[in-house]
PDB file of N, CA, C and O in Angstrom:
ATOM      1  N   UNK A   1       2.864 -93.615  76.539  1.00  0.00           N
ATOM      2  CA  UNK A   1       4.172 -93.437  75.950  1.00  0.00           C
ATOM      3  C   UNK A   1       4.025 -92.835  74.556  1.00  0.00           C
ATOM      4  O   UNK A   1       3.246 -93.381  73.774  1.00  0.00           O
ATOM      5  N   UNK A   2       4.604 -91.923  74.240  1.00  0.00           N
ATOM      6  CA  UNK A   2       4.978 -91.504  72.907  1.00  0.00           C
ATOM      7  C   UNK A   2       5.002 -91.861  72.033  1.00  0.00           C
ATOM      8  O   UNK A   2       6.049 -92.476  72.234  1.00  0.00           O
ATOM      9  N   UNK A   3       4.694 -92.176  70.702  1.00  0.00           N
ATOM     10  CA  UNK A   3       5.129 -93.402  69.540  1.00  0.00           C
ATOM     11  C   UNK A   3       5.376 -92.476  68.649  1.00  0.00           C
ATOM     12  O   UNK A   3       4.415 -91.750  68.395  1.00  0.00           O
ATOM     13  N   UNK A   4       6.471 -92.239  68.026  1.00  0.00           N
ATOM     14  CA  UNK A   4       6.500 -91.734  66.963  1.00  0.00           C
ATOM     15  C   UNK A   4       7.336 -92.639  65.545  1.00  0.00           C
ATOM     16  O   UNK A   4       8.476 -93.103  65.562  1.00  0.00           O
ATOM     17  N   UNK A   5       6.631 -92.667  64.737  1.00  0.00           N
ATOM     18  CA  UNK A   5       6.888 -93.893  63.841  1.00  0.00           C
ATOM     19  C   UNK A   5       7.577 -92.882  62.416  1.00  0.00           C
ATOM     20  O   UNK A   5       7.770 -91.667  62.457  1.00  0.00           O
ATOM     21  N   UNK A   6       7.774 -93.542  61.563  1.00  0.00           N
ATOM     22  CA  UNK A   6       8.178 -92.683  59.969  1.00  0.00           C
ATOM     23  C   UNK A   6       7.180 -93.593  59.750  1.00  0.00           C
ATOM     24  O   UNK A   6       6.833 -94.676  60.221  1.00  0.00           O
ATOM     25  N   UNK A   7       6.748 -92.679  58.718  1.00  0.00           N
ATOM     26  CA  UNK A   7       4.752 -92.230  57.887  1.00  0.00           C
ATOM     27  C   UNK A   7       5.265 -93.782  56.909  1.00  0.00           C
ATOM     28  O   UNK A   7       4.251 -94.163  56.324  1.00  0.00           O
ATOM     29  N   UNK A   8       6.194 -94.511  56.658  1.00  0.00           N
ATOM     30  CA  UNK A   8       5.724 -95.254  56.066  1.00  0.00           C
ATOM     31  C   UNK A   8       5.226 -97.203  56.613  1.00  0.00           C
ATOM     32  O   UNK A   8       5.097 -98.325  56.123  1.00  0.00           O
ATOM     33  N   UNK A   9       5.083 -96.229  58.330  1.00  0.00           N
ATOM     34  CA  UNK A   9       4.360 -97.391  59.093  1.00  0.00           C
ATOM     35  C   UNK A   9       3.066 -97.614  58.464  1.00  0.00           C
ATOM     36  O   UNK A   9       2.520 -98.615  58.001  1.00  0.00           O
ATOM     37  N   UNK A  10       2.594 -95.878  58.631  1.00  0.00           N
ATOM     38  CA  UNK A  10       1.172 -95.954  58.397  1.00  0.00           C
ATOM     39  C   UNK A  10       0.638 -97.166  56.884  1.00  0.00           C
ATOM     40  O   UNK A  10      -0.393 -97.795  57.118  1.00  0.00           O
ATOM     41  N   UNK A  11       1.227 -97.402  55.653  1.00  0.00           N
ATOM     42  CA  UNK A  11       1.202 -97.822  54.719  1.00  0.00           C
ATOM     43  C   UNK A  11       1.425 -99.249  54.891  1.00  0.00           C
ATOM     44  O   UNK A  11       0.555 -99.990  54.431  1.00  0.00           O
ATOM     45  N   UNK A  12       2.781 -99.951  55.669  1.00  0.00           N
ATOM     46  CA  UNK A  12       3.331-100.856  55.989  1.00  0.00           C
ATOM     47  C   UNK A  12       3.031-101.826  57.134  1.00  0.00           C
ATOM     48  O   UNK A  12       3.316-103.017  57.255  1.00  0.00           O
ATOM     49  N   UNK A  13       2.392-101.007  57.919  1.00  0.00           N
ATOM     50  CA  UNK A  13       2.164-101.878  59.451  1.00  0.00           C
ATOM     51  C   UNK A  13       0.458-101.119  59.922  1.00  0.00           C
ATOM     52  O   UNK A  13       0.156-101.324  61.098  1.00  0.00           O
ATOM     53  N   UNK A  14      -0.289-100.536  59.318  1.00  0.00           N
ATOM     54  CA  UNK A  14      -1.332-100.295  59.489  1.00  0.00           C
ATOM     55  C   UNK A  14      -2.107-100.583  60.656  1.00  0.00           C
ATOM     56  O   UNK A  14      -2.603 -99.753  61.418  1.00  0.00           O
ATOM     57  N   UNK A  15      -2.169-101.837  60.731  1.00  0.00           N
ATOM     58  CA  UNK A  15      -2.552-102.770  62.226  1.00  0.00           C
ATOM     59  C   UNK A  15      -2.052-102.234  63.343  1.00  0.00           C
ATOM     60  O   UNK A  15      -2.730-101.740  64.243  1.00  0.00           O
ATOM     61  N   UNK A  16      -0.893-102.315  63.315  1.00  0.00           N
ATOM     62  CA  UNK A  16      -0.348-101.571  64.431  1.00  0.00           C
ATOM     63  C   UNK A  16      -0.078-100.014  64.415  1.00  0.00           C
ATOM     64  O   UNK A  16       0.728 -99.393  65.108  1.00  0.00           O
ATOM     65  N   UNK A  17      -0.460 -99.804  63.993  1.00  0.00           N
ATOM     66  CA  UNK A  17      -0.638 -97.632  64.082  1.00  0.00           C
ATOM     67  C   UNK A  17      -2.128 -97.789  64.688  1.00  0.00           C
ATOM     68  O   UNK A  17      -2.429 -97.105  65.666  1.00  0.00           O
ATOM     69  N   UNK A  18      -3.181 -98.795  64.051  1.00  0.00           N
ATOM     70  CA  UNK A  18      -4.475 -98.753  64.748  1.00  0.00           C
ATOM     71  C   UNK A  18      -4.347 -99.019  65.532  1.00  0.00           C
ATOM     72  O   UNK A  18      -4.687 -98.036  66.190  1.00  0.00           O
ATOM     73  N   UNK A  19      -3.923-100.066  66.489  1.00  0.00           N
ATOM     74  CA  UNK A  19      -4.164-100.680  67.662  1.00  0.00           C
ATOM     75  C   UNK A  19      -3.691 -99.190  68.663  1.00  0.00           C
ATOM     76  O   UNK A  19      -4.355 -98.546  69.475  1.00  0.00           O
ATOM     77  N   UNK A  20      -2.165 -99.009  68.141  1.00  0.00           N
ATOM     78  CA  UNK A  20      -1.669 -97.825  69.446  1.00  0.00           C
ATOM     79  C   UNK A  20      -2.526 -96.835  69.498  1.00  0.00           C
ATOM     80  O   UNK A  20      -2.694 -96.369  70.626  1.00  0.00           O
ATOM     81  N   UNK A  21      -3.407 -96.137  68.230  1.00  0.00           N
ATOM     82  CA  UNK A  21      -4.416 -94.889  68.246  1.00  0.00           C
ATOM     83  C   UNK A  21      -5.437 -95.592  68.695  1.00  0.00           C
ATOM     84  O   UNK A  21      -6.257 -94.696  68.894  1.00  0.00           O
ATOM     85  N   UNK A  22      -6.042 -96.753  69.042  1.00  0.00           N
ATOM     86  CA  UNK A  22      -7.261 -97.040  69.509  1.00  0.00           C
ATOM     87  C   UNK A  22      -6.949 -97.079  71.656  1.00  0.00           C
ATOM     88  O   UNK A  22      -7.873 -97.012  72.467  1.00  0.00           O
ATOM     89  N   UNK A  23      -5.664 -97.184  71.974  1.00  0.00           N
ATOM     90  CA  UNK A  23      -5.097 -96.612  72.982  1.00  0.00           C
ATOM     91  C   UNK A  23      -5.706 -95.476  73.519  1.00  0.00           C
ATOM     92  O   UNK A  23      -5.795 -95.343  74.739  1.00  0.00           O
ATOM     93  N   UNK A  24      -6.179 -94.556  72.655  1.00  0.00           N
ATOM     94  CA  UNK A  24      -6.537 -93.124  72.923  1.00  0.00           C
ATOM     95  C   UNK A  24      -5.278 -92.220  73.102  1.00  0.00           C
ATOM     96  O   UNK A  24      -5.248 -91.136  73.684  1.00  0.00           O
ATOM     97  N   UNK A  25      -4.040 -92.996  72.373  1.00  0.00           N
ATOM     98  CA  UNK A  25      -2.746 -91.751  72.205  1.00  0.00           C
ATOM     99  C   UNK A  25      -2.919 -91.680  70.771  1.00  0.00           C
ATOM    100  O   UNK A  25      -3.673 -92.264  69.993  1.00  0.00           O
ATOM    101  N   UNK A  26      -1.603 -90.403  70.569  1.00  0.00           N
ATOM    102  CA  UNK A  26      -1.779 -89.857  68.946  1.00  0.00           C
ATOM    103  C   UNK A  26      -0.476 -91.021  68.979  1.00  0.00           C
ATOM    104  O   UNK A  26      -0.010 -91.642  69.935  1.00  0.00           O
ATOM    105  N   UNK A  27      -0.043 -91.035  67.274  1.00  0.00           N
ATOM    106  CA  UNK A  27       0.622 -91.932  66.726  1.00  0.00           C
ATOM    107  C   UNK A  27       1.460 -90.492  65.724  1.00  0.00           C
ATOM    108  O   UNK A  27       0.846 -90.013  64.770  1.00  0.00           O
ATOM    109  N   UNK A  28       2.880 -89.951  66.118  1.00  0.00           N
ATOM    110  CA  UNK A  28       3.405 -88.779  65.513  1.00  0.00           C
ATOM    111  C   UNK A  28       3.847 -89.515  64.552  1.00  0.00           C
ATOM    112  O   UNK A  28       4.138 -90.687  64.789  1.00  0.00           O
ATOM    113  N   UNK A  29       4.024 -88.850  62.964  1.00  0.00           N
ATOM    114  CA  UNK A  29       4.566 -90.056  62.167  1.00  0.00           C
ATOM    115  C   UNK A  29       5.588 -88.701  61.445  1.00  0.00           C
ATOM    116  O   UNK A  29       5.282 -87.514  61.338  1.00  0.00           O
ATOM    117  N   UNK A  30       6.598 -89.254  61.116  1.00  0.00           N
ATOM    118  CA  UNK A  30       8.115 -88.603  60.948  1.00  0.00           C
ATOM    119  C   UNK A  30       8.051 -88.999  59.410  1.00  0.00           C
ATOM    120  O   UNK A  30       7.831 -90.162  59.071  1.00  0.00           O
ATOM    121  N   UNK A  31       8.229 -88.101  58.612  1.00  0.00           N
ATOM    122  CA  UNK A  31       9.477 -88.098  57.062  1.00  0.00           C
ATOM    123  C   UNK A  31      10.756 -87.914  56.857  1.00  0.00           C
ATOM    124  O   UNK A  31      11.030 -86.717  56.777  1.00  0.00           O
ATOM    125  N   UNK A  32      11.775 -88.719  56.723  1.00  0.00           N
ATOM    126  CA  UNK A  32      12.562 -87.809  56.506  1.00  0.00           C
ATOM    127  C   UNK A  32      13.372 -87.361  57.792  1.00  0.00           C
ATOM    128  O   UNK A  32      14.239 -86.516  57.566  1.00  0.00           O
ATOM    129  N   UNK A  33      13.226 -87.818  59.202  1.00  0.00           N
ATOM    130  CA  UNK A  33      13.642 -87.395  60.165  1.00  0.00           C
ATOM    131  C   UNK A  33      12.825 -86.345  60.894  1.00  0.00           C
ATOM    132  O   UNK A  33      13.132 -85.958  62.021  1.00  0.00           O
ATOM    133  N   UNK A  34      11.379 -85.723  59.962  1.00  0.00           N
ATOM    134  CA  UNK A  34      10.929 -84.341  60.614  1.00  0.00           C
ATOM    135  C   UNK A  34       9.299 -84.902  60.652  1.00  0.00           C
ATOM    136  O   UNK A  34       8.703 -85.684  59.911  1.00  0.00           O
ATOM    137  N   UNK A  35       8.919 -84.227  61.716  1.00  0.00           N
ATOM    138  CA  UNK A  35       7.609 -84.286  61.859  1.00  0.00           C
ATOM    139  C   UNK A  35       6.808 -83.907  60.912  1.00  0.00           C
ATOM    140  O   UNK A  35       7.006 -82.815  60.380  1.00  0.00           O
ATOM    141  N   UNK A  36       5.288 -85.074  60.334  1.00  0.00           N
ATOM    142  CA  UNK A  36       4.742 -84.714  59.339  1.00  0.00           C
ATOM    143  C   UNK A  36       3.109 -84.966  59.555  1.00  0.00           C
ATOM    144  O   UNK A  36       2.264 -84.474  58.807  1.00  0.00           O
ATOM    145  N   UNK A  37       2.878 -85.606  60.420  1.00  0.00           N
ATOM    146  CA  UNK A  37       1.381 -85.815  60.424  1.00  0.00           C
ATOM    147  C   UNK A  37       1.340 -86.123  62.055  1.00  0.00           C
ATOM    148  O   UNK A  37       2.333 -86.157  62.782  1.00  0.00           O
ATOM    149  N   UNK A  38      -0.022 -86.336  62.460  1.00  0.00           N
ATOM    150  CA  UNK A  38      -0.526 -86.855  63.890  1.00  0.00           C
ATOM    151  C   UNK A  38      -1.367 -87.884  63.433  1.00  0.00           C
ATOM    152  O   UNK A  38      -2.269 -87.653  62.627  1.00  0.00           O
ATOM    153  N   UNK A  39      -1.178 -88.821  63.813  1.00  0.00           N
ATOM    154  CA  UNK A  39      -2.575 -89.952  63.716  1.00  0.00           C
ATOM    155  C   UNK A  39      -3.704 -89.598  64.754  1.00  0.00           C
ATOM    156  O   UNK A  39      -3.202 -89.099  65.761  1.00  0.00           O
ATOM    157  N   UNK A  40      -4.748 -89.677  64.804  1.00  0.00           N
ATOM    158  CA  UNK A  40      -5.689 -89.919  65.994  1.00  0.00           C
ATOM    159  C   UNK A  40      -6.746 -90.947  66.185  1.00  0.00           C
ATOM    160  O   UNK A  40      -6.995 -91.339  65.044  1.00  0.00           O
ATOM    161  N   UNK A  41      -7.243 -91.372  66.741  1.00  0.00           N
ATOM    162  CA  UNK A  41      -8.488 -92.085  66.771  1.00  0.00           C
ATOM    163  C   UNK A  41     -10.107 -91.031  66.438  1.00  0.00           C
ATOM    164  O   UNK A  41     -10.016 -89.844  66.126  1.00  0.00           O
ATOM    165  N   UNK A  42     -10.660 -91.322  66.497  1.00  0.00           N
ATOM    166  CA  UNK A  42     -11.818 -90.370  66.351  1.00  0.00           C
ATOM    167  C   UNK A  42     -12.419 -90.085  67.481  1.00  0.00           C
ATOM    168  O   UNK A  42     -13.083 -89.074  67.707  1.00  0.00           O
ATOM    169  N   UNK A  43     -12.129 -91.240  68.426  1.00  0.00           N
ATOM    170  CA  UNK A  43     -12.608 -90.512  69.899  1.00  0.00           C
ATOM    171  C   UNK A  43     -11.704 -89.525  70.567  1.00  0.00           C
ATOM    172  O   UNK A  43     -12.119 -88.726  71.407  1.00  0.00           O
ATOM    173  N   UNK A  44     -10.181 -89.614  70.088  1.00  0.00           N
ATOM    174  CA  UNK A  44      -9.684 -88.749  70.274  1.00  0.00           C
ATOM    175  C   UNK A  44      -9.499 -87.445  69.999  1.00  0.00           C
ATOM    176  O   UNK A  44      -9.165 -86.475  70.678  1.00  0.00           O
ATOM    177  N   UNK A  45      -9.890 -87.678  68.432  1.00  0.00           N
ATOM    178  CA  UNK A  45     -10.089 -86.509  67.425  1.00  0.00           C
ATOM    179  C   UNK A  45     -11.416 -85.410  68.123  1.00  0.00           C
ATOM    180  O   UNK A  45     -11.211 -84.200  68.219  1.00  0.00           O
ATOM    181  N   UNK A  46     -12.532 -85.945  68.496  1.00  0.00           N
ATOM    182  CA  UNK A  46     -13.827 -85.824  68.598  1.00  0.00           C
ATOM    183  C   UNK A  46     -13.459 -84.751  69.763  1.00  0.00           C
ATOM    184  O   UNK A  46     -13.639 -83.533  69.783  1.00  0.00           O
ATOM    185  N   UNK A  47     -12.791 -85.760  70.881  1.00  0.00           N
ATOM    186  CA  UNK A  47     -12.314 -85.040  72.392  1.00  0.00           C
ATOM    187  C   UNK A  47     -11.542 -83.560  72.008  1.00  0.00           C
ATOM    188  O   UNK A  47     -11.555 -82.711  72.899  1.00  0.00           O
ATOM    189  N   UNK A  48     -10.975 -83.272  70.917  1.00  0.00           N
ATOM    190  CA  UNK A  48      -9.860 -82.094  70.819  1.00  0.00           C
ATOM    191  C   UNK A  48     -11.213 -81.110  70.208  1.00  0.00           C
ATOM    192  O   UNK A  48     -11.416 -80.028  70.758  1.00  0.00           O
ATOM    193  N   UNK A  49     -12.040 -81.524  69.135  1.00  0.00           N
ATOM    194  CA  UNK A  49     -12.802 -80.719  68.690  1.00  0.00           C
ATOM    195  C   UNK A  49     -14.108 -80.480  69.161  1.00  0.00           C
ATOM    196  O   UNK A  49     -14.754 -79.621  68.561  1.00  0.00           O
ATOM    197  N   UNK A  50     -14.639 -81.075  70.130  1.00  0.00           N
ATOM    198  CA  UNK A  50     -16.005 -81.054  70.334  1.00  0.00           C
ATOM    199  C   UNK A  50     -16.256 -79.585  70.967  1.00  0.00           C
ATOM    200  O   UNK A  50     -17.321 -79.016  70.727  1.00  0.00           O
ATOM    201  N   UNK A  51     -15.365 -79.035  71.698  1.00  0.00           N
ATOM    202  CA  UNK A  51     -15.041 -78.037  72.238  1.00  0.00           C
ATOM    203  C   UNK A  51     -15.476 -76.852  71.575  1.00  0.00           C
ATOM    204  O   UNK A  51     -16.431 -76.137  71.878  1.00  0.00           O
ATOM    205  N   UNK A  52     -14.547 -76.709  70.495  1.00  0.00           N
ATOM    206  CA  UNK A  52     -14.566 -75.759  69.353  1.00  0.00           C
ATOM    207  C   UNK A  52     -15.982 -75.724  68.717  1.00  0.00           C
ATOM    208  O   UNK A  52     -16.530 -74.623  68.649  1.00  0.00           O
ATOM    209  N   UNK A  53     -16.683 -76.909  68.207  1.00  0.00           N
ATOM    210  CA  UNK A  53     -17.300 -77.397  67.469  1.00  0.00           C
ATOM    211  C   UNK A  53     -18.807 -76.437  68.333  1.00  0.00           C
ATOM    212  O   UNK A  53     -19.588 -75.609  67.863  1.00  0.00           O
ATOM    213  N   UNK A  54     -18.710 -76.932  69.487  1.00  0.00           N
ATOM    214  CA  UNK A  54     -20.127 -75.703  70.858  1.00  0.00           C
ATOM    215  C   UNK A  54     -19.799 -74.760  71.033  1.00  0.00           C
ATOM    216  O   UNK A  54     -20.438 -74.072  71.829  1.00  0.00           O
ATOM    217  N   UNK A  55     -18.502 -74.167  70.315  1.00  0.00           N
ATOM    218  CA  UNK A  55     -17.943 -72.485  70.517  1.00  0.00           C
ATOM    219  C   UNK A  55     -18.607 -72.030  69.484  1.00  0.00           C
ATOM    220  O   UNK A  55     -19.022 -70.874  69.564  1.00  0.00           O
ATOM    221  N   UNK A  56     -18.907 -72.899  68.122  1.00  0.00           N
ATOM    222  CA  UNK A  56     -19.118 -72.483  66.596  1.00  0.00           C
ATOM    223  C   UNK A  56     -20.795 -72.224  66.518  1.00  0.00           C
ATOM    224  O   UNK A  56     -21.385 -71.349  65.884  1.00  0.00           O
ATOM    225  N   UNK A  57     -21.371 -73.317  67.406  1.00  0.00           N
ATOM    226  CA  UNK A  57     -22.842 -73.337  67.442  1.00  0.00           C
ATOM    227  C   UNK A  57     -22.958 -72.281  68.911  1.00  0.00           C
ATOM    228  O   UNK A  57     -24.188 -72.239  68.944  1.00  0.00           O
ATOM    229  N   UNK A  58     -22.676 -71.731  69.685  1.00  0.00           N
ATOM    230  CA  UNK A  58     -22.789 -70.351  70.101  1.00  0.00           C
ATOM    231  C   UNK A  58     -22.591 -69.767  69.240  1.00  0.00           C
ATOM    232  O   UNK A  58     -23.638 -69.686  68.597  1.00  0.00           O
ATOM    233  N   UNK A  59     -21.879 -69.295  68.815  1.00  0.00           N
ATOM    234  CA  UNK A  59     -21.512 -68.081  67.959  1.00  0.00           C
ATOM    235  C   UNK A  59     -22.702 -67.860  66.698  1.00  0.00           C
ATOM    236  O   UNK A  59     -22.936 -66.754  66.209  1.00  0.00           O
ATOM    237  N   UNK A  60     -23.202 -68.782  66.397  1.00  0.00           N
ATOM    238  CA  UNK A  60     -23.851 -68.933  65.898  1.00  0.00           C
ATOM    239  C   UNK A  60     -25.400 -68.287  66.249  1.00  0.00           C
ATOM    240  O   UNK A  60     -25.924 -67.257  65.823  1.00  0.00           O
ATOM    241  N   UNK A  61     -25.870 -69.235  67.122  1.00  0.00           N
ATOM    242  CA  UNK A  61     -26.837 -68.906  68.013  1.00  0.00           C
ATOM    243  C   UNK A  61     -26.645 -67.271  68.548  1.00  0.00           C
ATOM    244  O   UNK A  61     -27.650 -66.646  68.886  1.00  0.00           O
ATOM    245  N   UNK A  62     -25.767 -66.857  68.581  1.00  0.00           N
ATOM    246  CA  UNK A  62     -25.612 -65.389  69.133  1.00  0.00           C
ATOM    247  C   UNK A  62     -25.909 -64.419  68.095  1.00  0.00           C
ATOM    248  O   UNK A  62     -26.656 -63.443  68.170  1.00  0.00           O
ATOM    249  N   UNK A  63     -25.062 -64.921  66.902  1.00  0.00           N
ATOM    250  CA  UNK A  63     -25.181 -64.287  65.989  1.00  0.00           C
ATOM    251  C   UNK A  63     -26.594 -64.087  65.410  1.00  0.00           C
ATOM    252  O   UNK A  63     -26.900 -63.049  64.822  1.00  0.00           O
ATOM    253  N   UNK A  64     -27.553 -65.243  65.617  1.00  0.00           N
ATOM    254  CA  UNK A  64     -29.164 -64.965  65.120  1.00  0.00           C
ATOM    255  C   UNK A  64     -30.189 -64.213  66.088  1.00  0.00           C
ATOM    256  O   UNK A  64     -31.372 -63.975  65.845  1.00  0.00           O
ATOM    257  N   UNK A  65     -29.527 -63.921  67.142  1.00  0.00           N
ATOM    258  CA  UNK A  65     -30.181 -63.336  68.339  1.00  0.00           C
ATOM    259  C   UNK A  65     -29.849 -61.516  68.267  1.00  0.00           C
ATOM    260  O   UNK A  65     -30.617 -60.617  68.607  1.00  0.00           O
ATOM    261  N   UNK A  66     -29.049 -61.446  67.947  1.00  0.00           N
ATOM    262  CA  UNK A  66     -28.284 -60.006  68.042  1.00  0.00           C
ATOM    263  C   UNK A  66     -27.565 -59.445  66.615  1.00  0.00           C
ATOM    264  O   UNK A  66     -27.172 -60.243  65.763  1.00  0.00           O
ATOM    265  N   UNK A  67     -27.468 -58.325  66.491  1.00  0.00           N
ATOM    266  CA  UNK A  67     -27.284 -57.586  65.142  1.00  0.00           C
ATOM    267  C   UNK A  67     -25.681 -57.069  65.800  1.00  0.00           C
ATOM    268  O   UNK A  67     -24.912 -57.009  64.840  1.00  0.00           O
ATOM    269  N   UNK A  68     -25.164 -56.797  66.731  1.00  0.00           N
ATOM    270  CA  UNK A  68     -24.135 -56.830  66.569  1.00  0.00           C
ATOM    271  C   UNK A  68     -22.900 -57.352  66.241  1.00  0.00           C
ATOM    272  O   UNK A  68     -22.610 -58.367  66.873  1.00  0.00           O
ATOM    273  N   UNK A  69     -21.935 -56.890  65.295  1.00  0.00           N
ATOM    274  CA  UNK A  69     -20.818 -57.434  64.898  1.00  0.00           C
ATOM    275  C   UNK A  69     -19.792 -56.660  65.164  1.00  0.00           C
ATOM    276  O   UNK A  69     -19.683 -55.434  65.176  1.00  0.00           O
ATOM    277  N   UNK A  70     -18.883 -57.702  65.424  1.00  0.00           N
ATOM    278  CA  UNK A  70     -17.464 -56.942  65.281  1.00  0.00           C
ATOM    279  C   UNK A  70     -16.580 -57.053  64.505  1.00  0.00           C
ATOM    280  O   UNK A  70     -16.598 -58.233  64.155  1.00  0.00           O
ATOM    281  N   UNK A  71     -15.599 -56.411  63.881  1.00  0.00           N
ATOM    282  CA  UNK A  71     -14.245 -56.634  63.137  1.00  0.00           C
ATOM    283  C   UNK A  71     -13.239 -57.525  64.040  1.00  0.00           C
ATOM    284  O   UNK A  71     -13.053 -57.836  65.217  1.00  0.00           O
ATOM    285  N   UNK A  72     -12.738 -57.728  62.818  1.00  0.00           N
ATOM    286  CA  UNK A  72     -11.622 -59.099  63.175  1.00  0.00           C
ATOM    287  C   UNK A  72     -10.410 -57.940  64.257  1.00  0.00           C
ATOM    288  O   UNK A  72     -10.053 -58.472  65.308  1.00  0.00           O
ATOM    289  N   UNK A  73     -10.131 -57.220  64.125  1.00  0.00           N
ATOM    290  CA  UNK A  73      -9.342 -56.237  65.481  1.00  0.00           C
ATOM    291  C   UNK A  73     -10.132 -56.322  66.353  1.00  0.00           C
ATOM    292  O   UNK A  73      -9.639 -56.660  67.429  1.00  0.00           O
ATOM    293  N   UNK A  74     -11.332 -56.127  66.341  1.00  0.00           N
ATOM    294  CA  UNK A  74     -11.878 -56.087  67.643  1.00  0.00           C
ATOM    295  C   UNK A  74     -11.660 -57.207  68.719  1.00  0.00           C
ATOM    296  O   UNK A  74     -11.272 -57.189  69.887  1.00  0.00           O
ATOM    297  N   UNK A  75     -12.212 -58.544  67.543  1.00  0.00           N
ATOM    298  CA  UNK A  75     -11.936 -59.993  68.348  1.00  0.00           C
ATOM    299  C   UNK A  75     -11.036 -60.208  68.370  1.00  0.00           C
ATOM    300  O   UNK A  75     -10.871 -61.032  69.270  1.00  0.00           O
ATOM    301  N   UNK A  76      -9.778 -59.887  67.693  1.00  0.00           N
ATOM    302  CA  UNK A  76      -8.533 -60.494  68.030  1.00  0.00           C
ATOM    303  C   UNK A  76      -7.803 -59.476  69.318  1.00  0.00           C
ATOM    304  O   UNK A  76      -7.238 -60.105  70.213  1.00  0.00           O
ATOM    305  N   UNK A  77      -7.807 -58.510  69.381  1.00  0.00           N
ATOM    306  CA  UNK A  77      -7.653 -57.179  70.662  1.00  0.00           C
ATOM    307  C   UNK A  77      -8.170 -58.085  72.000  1.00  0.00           C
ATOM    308  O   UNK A  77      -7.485 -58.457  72.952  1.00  0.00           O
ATOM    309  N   UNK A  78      -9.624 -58.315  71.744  1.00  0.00           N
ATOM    310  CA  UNK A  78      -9.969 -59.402  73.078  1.00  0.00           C
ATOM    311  C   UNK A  78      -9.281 -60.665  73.067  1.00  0.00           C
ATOM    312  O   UNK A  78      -8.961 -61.009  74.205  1.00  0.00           O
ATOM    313  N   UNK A  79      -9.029 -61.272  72.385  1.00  0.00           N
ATOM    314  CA  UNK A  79      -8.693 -62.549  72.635  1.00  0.00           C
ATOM    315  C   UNK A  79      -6.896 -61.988  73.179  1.00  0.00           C
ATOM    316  O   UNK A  79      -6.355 -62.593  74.105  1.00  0.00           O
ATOM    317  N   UNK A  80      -6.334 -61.083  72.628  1.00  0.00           N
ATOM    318  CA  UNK A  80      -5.138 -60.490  72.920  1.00  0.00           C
ATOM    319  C   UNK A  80      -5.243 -60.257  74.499  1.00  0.00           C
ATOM    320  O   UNK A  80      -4.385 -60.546  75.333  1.00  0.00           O
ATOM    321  N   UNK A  81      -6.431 -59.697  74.707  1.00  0.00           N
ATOM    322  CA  UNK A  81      -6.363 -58.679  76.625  1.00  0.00           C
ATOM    323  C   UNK A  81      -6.053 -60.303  76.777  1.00  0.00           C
ATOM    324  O   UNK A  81      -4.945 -60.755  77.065  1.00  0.00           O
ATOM    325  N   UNK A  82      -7.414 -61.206  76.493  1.00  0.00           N
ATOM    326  CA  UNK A  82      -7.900 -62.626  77.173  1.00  0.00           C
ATOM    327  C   UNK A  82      -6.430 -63.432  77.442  1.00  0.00           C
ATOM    328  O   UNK A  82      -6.451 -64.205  78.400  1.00  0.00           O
ATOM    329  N   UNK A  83      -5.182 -63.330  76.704  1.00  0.00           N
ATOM    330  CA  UNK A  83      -4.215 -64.407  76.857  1.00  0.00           C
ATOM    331  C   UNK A  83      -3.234 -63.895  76.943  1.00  0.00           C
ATOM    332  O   UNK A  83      -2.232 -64.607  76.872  1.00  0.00           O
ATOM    333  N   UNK A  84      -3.003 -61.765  77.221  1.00  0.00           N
ATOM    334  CA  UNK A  84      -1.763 -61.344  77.520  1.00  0.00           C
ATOM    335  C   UNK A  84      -1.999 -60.835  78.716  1.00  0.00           C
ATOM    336  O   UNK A  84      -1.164 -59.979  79.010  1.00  0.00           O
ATOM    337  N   UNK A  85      -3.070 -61.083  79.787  1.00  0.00           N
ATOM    338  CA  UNK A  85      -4.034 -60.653  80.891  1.00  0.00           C
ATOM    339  C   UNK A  85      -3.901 -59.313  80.566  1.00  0.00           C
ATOM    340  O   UNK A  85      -4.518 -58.460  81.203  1.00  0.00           O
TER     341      UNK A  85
END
């Protein structure tokens, strides 16, 4: 289920913003009526980035293997074909 709290749970009820993010859901926290932060757990956090994180260490690894580079048009043109087919 959804929880979205105003950010001054996080300050006020602490305990319980942990318990629901140790759930493995986010905890949306509202100002003001408008969305302002995401809570996460770190296993959750970990799960969104670990991804990215083995895209960065390829790129990497590629990059010490090979002398070619490209401009930021180039990669963004592909990533353009990649998600407008």
């Amino acid at each position: 289920m959804i929880q979205i709290r105003p950010v001054s749970d996080l300050r006020n009820k602490f305990p319980e913003i942990e318990k629901a993010v140790g759930g493995g859901e986010p905890v949306y926290l509202t100002k003001n009526g408008y969305g302002t932060m995401v809570v996460l757990s770190m296993e959750a956090y970990a799960r969104l980035t670990d991804s990215v994180e083995a895209a960065f260490d390829e790129a990497d690894r590629y990059a010490l293997e090979n002398e070619k580079r490209y401009t930021h048009e180039e990669v963004f043109s592909q990533l353009r074909r990649r998600v407008n087919g």
